[in-house]
C-alpha positions in Angstrom: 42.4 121.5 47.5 45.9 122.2 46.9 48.4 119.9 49.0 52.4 120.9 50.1 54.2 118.1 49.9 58.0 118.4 51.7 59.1 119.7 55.3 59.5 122.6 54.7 56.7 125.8 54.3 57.0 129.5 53.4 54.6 131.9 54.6 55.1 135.9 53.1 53.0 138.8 53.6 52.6 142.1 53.5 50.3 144.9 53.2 50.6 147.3 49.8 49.0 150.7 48.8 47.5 150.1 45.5 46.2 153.5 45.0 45.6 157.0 46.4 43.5 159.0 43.9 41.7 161.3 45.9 45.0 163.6 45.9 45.7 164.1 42.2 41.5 163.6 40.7 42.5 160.0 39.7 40.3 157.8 37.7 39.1 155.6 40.9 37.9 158.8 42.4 36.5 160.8 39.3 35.7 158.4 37.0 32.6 156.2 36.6 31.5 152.7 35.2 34.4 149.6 35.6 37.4 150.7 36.7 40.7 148.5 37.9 44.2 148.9 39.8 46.8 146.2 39.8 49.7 146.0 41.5 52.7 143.8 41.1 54.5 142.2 44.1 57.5 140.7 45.1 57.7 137.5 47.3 60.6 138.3 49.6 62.0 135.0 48.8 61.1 132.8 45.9 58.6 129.9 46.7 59.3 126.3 44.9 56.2 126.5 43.4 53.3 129.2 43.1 51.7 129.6 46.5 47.9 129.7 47.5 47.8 133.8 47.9 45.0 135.6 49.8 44.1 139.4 50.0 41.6 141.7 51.6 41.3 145.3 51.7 43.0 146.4 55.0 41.9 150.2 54.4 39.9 151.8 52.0 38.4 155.4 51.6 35.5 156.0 50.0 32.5 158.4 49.3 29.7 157.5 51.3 27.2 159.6 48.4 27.7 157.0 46.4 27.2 152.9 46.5 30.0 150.9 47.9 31.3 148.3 45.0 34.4 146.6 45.0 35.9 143.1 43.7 39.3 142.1 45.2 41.0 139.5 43.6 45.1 138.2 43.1 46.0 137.1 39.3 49.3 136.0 38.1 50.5 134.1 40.9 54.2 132.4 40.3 56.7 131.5 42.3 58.2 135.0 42.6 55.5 136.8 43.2 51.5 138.1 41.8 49.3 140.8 41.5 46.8 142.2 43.6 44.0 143.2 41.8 40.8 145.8 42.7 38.0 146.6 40.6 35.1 148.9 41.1 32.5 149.7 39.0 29.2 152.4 38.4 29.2 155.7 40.2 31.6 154.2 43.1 34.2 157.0 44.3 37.4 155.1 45.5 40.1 157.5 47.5 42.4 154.9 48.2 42.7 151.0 48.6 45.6 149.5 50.8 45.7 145.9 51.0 46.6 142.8 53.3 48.0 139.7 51.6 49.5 136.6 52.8 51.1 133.5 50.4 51.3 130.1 51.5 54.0 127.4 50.2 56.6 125.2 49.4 60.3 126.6 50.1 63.5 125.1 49.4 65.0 123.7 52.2 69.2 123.7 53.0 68.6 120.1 53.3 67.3 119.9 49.4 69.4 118.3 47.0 69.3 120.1 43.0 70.5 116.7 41.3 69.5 118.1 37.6 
């Protein structure tokens, strides 16, 4: 479990197209075995310390000929910001993946004193 000491808490989120393939024959929709998209993003403000992060696909288009596989995931979470993170793998056909994401954590305060 991951505790948040201080007053004060930061909540971001957003919601980010990794990918549209389907459009220009990308890899995700032509290609076959493992296969993964990352995506870098930006807290709007920096937290104090790296936040608890959670994502889920909030669209996704795929072919229904072929089995559904996908692994969502963040990696690289700091203070500033992380990376969102889908993987698919086998004969999966992935048009396009937007996802949801929200980060929990410590922010500075106005009332915080920098002594060092």
């Amino acid at each position: 479990m991951k505790e948040i000491s201080g007053r004060t808490i930061g909540i971001d989120e957003g919601d980010n197209i990794l990918f549209s393939d389907f459009e220009d024959d990308g890899e995700m929709w032509t290609g076959t075995g493992p296969r993964e998209r990352r995506k870098a993003v930006q807290f709007s403000r920096p937290f104090r310390a790296p936040p608890t992060v959670f994502a889920t696909p909030s669209m996704w288009d795929m072919d229904s000929a072929a089995n559904v596989r996908a692994d969502v995931s963040t990696d690289n979470v700091t203070a500033e910001g992380f990376e969102l993170v889908f993987r698919t793998w086998g004969d999966t056909r992935v048009a396009r993946v937007r996802m949801r994401w929200m980060a929990i954590g410590p922010v500075a305060s106005e009332d915080d004193w920098d002594l060092y």
